[in-house]
Every structure is written in C-alpha cells, then in structure tokens.
C-alpha positions as CSV (number, residue, x, y, z in Angstrom):
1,X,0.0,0.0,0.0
2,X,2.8,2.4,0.8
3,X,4.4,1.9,-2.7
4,X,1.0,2.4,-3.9
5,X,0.6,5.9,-2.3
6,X,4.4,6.8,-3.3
7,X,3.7,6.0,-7.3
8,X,0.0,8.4,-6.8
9,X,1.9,11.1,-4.8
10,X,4.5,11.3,-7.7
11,X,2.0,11.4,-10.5
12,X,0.4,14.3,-8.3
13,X,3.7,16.2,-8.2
14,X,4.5,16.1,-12.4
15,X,0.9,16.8,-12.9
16,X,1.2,19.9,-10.8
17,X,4.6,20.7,-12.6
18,X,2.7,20.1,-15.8
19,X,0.1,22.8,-15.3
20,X,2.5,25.1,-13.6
21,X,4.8,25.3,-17.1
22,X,1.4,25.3,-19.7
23,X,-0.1,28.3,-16.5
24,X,3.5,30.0,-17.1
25,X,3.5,29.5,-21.3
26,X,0.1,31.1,-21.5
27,X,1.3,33.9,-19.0
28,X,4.0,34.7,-21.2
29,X,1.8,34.6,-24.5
30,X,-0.9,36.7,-22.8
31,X,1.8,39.4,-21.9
32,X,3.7,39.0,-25.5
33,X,0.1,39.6,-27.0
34,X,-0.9,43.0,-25.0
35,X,2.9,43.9,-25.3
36,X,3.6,44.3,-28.9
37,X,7.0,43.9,-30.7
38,X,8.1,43.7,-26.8
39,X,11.2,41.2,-25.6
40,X,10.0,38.0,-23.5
41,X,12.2,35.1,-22.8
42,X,13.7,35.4,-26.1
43,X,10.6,35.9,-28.4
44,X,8.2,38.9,-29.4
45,X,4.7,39.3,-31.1
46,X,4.6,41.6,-33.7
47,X,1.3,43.1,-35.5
48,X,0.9,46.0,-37.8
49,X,-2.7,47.6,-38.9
50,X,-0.9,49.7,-41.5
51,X,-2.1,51.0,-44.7
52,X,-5.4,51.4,-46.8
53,X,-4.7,54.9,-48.1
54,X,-3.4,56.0,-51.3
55,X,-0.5,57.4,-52.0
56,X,-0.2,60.4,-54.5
57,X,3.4,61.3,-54.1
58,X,7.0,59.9,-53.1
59,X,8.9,59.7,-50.5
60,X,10.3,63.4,-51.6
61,X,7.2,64.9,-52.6
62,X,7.6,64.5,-56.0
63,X,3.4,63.4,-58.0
64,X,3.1,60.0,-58.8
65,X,1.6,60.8,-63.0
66,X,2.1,57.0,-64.9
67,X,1.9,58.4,-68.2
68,X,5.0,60.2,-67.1
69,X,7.0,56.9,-65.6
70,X,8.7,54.7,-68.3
71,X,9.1,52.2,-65.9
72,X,8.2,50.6,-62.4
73,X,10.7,48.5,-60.3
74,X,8.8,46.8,-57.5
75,X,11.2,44.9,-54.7
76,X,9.6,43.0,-51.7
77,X,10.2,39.4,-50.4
78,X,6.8,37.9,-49.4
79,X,4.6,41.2,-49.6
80,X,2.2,40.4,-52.5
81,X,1.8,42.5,-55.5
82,X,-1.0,43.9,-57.6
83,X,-1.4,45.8,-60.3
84,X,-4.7,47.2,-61.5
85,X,-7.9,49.5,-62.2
86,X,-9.6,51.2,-59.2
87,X,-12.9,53.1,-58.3
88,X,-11.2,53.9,-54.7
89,X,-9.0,56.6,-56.4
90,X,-9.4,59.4,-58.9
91,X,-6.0,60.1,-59.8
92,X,-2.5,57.5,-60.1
93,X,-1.6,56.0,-56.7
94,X,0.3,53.6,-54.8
95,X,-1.3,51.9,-52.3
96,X,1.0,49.7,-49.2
97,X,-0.9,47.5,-46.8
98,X,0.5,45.7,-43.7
99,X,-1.7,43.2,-41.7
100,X,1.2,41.4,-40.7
101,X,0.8,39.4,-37.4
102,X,3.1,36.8,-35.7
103,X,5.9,35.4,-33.7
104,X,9.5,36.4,-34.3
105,X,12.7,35.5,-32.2
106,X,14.3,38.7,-30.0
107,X,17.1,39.1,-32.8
108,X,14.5,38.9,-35.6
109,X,14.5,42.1,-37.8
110,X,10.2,43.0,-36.9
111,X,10.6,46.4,-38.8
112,X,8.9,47.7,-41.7
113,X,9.8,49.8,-44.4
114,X,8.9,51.3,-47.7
115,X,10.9,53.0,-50.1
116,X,9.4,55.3,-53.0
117,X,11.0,57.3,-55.2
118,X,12.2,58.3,-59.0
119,X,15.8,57.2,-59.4
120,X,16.3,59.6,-62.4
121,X,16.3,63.4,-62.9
122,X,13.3,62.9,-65.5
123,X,11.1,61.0,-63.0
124,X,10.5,58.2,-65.2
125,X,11.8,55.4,-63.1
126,X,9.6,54.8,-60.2
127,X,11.2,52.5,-57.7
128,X,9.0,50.6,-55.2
129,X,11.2,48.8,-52.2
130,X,9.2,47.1,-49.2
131,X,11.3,45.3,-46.2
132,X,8.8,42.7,-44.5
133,X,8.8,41.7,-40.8
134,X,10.8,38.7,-40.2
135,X,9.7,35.9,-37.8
136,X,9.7,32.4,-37.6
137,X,5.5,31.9,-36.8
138,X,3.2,34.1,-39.1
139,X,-0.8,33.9,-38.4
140,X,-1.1,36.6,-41.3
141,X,1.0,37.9,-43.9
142,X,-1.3,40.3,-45.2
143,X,1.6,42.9,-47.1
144,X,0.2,43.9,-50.5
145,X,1.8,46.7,-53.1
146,X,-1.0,48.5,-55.3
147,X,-0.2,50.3,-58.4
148,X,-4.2,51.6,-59.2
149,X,-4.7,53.0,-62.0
150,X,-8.0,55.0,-61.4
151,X,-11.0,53.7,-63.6
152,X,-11.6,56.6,-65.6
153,X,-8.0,57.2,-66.7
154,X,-7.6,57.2,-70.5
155,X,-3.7,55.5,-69.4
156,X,-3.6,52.7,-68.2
157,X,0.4,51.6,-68.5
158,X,0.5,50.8,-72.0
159,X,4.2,52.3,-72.7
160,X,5.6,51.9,-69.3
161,X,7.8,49.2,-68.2
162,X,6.7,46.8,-65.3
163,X,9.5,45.0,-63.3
164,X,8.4,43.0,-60.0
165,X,10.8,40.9,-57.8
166,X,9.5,39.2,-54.9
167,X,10.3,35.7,-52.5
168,X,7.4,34.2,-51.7
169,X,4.2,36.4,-52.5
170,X,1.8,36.3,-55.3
171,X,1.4,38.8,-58.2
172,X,-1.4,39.8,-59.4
173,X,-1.8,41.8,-63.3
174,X,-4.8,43.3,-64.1
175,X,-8.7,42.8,-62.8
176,X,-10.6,39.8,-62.0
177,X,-14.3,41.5,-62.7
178,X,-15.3,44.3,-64.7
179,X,-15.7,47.3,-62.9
180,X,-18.7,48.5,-64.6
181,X,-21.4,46.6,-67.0
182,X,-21.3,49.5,-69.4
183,X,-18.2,51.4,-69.6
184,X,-19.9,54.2,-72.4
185,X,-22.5,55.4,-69.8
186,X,-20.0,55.7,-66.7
187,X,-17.0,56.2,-68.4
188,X,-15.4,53.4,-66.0
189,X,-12.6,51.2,-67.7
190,X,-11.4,47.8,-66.6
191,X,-8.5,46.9,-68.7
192,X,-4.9,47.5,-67.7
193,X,-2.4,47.5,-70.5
194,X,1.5,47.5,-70.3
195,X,4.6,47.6,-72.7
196,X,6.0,45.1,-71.2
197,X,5.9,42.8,-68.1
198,X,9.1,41.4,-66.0
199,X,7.9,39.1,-63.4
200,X,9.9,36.9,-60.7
201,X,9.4,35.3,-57.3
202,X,10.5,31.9,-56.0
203,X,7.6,30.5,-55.1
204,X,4.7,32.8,-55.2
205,X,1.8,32.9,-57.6
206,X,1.4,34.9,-60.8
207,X,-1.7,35.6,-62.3
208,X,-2.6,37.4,-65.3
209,X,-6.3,38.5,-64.6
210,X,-9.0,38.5,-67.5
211,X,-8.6,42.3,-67.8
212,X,-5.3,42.4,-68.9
213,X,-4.8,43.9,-72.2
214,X,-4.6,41.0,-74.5
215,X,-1.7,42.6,-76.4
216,X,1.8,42.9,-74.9
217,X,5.7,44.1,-76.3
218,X,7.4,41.8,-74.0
219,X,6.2,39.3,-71.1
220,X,9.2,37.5,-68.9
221,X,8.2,35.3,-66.3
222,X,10.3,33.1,-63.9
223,X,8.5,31.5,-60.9
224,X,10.6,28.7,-59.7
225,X,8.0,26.4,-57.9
226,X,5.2,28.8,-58.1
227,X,1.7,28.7,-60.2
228,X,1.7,30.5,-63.3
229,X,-2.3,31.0,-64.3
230,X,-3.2,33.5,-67.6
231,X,-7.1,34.5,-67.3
232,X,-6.6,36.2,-70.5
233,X,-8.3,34.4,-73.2
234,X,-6.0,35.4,-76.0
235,X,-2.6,36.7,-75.4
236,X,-0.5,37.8,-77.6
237,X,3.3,38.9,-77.7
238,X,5.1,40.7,-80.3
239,X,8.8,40.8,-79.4
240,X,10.1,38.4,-76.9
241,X,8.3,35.8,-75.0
242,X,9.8,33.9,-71.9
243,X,8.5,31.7,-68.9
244,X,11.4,30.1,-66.5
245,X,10.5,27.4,-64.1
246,X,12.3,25.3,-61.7
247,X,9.0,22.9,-60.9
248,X,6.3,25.3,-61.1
249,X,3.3,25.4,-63.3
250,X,1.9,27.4,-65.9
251,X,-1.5,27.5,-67.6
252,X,-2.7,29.8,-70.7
253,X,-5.5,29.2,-72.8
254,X,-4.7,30.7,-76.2
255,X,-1.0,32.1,-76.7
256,X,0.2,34.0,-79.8
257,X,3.9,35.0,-80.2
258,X,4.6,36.7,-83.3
259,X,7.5,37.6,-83.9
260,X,9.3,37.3,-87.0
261,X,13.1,37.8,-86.4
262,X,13.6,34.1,-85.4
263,X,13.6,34.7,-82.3
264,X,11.5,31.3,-80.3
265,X,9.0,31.2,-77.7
266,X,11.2,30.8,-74.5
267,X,10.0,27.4,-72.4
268,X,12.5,26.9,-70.1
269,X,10.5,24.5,-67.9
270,X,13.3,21.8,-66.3
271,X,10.8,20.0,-63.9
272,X,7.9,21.9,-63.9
273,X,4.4,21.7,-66.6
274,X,3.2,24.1,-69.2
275,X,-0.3,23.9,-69.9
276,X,-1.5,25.5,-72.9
277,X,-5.2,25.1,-75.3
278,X,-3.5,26.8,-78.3
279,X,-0.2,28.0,-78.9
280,X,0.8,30.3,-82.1
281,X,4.8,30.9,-82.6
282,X,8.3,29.0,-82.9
283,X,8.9,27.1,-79.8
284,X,12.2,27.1,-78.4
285,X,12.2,23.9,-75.2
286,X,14.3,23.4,-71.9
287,X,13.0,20.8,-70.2
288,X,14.3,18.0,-67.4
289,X,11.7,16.1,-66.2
290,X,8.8,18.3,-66.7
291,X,5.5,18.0,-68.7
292,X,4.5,20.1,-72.0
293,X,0.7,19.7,-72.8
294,X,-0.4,21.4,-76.0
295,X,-3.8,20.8,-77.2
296,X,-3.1,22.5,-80.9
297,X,0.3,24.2,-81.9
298,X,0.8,26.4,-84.9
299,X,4.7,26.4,-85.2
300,X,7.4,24.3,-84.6
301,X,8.8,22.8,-81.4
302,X,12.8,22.7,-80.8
303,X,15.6,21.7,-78.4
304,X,18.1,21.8,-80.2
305,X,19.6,25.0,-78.1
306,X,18.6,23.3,-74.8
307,X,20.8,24.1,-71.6
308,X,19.9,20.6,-70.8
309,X,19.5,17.5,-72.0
310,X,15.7,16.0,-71.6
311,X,15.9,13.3,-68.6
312,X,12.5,11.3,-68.2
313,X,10.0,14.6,-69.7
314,X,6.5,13.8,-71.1
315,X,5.7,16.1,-74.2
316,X,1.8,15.4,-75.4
317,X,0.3,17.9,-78.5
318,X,-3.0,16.7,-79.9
319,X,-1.8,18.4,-82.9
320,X,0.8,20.3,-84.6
321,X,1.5,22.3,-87.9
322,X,5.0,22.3,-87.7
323,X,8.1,20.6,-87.1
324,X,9.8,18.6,-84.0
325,X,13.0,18.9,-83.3
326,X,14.2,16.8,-79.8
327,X,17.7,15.2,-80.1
328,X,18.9,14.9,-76.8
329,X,15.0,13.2,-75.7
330,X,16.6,10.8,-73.9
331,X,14.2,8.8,-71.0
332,X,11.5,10.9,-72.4
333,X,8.0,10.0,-73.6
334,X,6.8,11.6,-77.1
335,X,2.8,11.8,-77.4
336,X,1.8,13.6,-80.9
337,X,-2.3,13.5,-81.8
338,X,-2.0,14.5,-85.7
339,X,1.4,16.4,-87.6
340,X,0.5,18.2,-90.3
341,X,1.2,18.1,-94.4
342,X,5.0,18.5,-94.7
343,X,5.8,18.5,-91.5
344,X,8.8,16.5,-89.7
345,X,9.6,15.3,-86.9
346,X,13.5,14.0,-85.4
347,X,13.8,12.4,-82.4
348,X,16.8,11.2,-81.0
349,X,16.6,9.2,-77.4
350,X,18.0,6.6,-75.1
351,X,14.7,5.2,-73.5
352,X,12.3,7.4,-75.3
353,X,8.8,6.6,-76.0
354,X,7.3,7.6,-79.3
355,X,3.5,7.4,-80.7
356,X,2.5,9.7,-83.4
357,X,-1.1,8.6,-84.0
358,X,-1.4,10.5,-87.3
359,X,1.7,11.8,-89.4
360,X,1.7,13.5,-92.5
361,X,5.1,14.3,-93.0
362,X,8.8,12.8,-92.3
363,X,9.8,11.1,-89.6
364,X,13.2,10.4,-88.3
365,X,13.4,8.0,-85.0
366,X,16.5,6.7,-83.4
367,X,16.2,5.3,-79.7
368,X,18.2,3.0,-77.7
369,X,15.1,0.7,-76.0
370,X,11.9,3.2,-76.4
371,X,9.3,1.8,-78.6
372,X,8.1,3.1,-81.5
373,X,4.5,3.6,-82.4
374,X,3.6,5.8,-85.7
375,X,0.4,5.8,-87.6
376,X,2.0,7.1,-91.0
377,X,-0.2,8.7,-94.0
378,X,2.6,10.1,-96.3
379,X,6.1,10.4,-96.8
380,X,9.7,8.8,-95.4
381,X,10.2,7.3,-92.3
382,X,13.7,6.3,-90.8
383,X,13.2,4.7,-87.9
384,X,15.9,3.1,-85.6
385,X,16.3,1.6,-82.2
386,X,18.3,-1.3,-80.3
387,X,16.2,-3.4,-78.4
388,X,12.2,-1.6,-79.0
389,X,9.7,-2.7,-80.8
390,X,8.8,-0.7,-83.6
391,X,5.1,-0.9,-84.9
392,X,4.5,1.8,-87.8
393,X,1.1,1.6,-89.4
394,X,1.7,3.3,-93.1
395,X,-1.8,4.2,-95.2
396,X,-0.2,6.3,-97.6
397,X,-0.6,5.3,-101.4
398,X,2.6,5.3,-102.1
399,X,6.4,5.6,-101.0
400,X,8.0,8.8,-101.5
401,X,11.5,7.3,-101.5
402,X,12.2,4.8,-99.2
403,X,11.3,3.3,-95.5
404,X,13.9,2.3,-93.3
405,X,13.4,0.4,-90.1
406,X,15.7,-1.0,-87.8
407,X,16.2,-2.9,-84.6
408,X,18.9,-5.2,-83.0
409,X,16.6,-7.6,-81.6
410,X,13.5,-5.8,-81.1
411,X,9.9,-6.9,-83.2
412,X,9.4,-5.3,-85.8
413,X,5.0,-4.8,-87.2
414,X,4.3,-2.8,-90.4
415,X,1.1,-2.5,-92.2
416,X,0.2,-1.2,-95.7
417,X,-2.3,-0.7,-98.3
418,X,-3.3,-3.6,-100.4
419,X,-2.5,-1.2,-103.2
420,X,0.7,-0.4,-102.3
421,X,3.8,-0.3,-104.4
422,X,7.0,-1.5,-102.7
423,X,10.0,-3.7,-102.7
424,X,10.7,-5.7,-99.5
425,X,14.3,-6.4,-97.8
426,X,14.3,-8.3,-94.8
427,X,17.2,-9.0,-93.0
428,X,18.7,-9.5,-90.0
429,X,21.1,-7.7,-88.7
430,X,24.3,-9.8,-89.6
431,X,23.1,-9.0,-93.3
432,X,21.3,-12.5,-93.7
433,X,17.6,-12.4,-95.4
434,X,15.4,-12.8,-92.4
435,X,13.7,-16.2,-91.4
436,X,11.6,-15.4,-88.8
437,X,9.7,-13.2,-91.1
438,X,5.5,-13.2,-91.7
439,X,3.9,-11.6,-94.4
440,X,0.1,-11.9,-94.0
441,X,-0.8,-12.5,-98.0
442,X,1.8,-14.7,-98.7
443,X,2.7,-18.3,-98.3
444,X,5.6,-20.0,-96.5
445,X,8.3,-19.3,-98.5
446,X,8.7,-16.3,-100.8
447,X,11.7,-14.4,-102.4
448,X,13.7,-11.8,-100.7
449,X,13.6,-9.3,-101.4
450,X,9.4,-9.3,-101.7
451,X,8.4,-7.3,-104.6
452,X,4.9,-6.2,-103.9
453,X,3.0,-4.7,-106.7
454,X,5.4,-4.6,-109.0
455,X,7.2,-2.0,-107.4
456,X,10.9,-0.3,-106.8
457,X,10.7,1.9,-104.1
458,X,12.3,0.5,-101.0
459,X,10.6,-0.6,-97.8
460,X,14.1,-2.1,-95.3
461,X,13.7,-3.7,-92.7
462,X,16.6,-4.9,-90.2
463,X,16.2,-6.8,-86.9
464,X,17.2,-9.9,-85.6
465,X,13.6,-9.8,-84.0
466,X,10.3,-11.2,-84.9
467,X,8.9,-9.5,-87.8
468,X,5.6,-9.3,-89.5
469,X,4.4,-7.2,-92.5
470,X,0.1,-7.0,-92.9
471,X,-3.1,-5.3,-94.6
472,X,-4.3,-2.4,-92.8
C-alpha cells in the first residue's frame, strides 16, 4: 500500500509541474500579446494595422503621374503585388498595406519599411522597395503593393515598363471583374495595358487576370515552384516571350507569339508543366523532367539550343503544324495526336517513348530501347532503335522514297495498303535475309527481297527480332 501511495503522490507532483509550465507559457503569450513587438524570454509578437490609403506622391514629394513613368521597379520578399484598375481613387496611386501578425525570435529584424522614389532626374523610373517583418510563426502575412490605375484614366500603362521581384508572395496583373457593365455610360474602364511585363518570385503565384490587355511588347516570367495562371483568353506577344521554371506550373489558354526575327517562344520549364489550349509561334524547349501539354500548336517545337539534356519529360500535343526537333530526348515520352502536311519530326533518345497517331510528313526516330509507335499517311520514315519494338502503321498510297526500319533484336510490325507499291528487304542484322519473317498475304516461303505490286521503291527492314508485315 505504501508503494502504492508513493507511485499516486508522484504522479500528483508532475501533474502539478505540468500545469505550472502550460499556466506560465500562456502567461507569457498573454503578456507578448498586449505587449507588442516587446522582448519576453527570447521571443516577441509583432502586428501592424498599416495602410489602406493611397499614395499620391513619393517619399520626396515628387506626383506620382504613370503616363509620365517609363518604368516601375517593385522589390519586396513575401509582400504580394498587384497591379490594377480602381474606383477607390481618382487620380494614379500607390497603395501599401500591412496586416502582418506573428511570432518572431528577440534578434529577428520586426521592422517595416517602404521605399518610394524616382531614381532619375526625369522622374521616369519609379522605384517601389518594401522590407517585411521577419519571424519564424506568421498567423497573417497580409503585405500587398497596389499600383491603381483609377477607372476613368484614359492611361492605363500601355508604354511603361513593369518589373516585380518578390520571395514568396503572389502577383497579381490586371482585374478579375469588370468594374462596370457599361463602360460608355460611366466612363469606368477595366483593362490594364503594359509595354512590357518582368515578373519573378520563388515560389509565389502569378496571375494574369482577364482584364489584362490581351496585347503585350514583352512578357518575362520566372517563378521557380510557383503557379503561373493566364485568365486572359488570347494573349499575344510581339517581341520576346519567356517563362522560367524550376517545378512550377503554368496554364494559358490561347497564346500567340509573333514575332518574326527568329527569335523562339522561350519554355524553359526543367521539372515543372506548361499547360496550354493553343499555342501560335516558334517554340524554343528546356526541359528536365517536366511536362508540355499542347492541345493545338501552330509552329514548330525545338531543343536543339537546350541548356539541358531531356531526362525522363512527357511532351503530349493533340496536334501540330510544324516541325519537332528533340535530339537529346533521352528517357522521355513523345505523345503527338496529328502532324501536319510537310511536316517532320526528329527524335533522337535513349529510352524514349514515341507514338505519333497521325503523321503527314517525315519522320526520323533513333532510340536505344523506347518503342516506337507511328500511324503514317505520307512520306519517309527512318526509324531506328536497339532493343524496342517498332510498330509503324503506313496508309499512304505510295512511298515517296524509301522506308527504313531498324532494330537489334526488337519486333518489328508494319502494315500497308493492299494497293501499295513496294520492294521488301528483310534482314537480319548480320546481313542474312530474315527467317523469322510473316507476311500476312503470302505463303511459306517467298523471295527476298518481296516485290509487292510490281514495285521499286524501297521498304528495309533490319532486326534480328520477330517481324511481321500486314493489310491495314
């Protein structure tokens, strides 16, 4: 019994110790809450209720007038940043609001700045520079830049310059929502519009809203692992077009680049996705690991410039009307709906994955142990690989010049028109006319090389494999 009460007693004590430590943490929270930006035991609270009023002028009294600025610079880490119309002012403004709340060590830097000001004699450079709170346990975050543009301003950026760096918060170009349902009676305007657009953060979010002028000079983008959304139904960009990503995302609907001087379409993408409905413009491709999803691309698609070589990337376009060039593919997996007359495609891989499901024009395959899968309706194909299987479908008429296909031991399918035109060599690959050869309309035995229709143009095929020639 006496152990009995000793075991009870001491459960007693450390529950007593227990509440005594949580009574003491909540004193200390309670005091670090009415105590603001105050030292306890190491750690303060910090919260600001700053902001909500326009700002007409910088920091040395100098008018903010856009029409006037050629270019904004906006520097923050995880403030967010938006750009846009507004019925709250009547004349160009900068807005800064601070709803930061949080914990932050004793040696934390809690203070807040902002910076405004022309760095030129001409007052065309506006410069923007915000210095968050730091801490280590945020409840709120609530920092936001404005730029408003007020709603009945005939200028709404369309030759000025917009540069935005941030960390971690989200950037925001142009309105969500119309700010009135009939702009000739009020006079109220929705649309921003900008010469060009330089936008970076780590991890934040951009987002082009719907009422961003569709037209742009120049749109830069790098967002390593953030989200990358275009509300704007039909973009278009006239001189230089690039989005970098680390393993971020990014969505647009219907893309236009225009350009003419040769210049591509920057995608440099290395892990991350690009999203896109419809895509008009050269392509120019850096890409890891990452996914490219194009439902309909006008232009051609390259990597021959790459910084890197494609590891294990997934590239799917339901169609195309233009070329492919990918020869360092490499792990990757090659998805094509439908290539257009005269088009081409070269491929050049370790592991890769092709299937072309409809191809109009050339084809040029060479892969290590990928398989190839290509549903052919005109033209040359050259197709080669070590140990894949090759199956190539062609319902074309006739051959253009000549159909090579080649494998070290991999099976080898190919189907034709009845009415086709062709000569057949089959061999394997020490140079020996193949045995282990079956052609569907023909018996046993049968001459090699197979002359099909009386005719001369060259169908090879090469594999120590299994192969098998049929009707479609």
């Amino acid at each position: 019994m006496a152990k009995g009460d000793v075991k009870k007693g001491f459960a007693t004590y450390l529950l007593i110790l227990l509440l005594i430590i949580v009574a003491a943490f909540l004193v200390v929270i309670v005091v670090m809450l009415f105590s603001p930006f105050k030292n306890v035991l190491g750690f303060q609270y910090m919260i600001y209720r700053i902001g909500g009023e326009p700002v007409y002028r910088t920091d040395d009294g100098e008018t903010i007038t856009f029409e006037n600025i050629d270019e904004i610079n906006i520097e923050c880490g995880y403030a967010n940043v938006v750009i846009e119309r507004s019925l709250e002012v009547d004349r160009d403004a900068v807005m800064i609001e601070n709803r930061c709340k949080g914990f932050a060590n004793s040696n934390d830097n809690t203070s807040f700045s902002v910076e405004i000001y022309f760095s030129d004699e001409d007052n065309s450079i506006l410069n923007i520079e915000v210095s968050e709170p730091e801490g280590f346990l945020f409840f709120d975050r609530g920092i936001t830049i404005s730029i408003l543009v007020p709603a009945q301003s005939s200028y709404a950026l369309e030759n000025t310059n917009i540069n935005v760096t941030n960390t971690s918060g989200n950037i925001i170009i142009g309105n969500a929502l119309s700010l009135s349902s009939n702009a000739d009676e009020t006079g109220f305007l929705s649309h921003i519009e900008a010469n060009s657009l330089n936008l970076r953060t780590d991890s934040g979010q951009i987002s082009l809203n719907r009422y961003l002028e569709e037209n742009l000079d120049n749109l830069f983008i790098r967002s390593n692992s953030g989200r990358v959304i275009s509300y704007v139904s039909d973009l278009t960009i006239t001189n230089s077009f690039e989005i970098h990503t680390t393993s971020g995302i990014a969505e647009f609907t219907n893309l236009t680049y225009s350009n003419t001087s040769g210049e591509g379409l920057v995608l440099d993408l290395n892990n991350g996705e690009m999203q896109a409905d419809n895509i008009k413009g050269y392509i120019a491709l850096n890409i890891d690991s990452g996914y490219l999803d194009i439902t309909n691309l006008q232009g051609s698609l390259n990597a021959n410039d790459s910084v890197v070589q494609m590891n294990e990337a997934t590239i799917t376009i339901d169609s195309i009307e233009g070329d492919i060039s990918l020869p360092f593919a490499n792990n990757s997996t090659i998805v094509i709906g439908e290539m257009s007359d005269n088009s081409q495609i070269y491929v050049r891989g370790a592991a890769s994955d092709v299937q072309i499901q409809t191809l109009r024009g050339k084809g040029f395959i060479e892969t290590t142990s990928g398989n190839v899968d290509i549903h052919s309706y005109a033209d040359d194909l050259s197709i080669e690989t070590e140990s894949g299987n090759i199956n190539i479908i062609y319902e074309s008429p006739e051959v253009n010049n000549e159909i090579n296909l080649t494998s070290q031991n991999g099976e080898i399918s190919l189907s034709v028109l009845d009415s086709l035109a062709f000569a057949l060599y089959a061999y394997d690959v020490s140079g020996n006319a193949s045995s282990n050869i079956d052609v569907q309309w023909q018996a046993d035995s049968f001459s090699n090389p197979l002359v099909v229709n009386n005719g001369s143009k060259y169908i090879n095929i090469t594999t120590d494999g299994h192969i098998t020639v049929s009707l479609i």
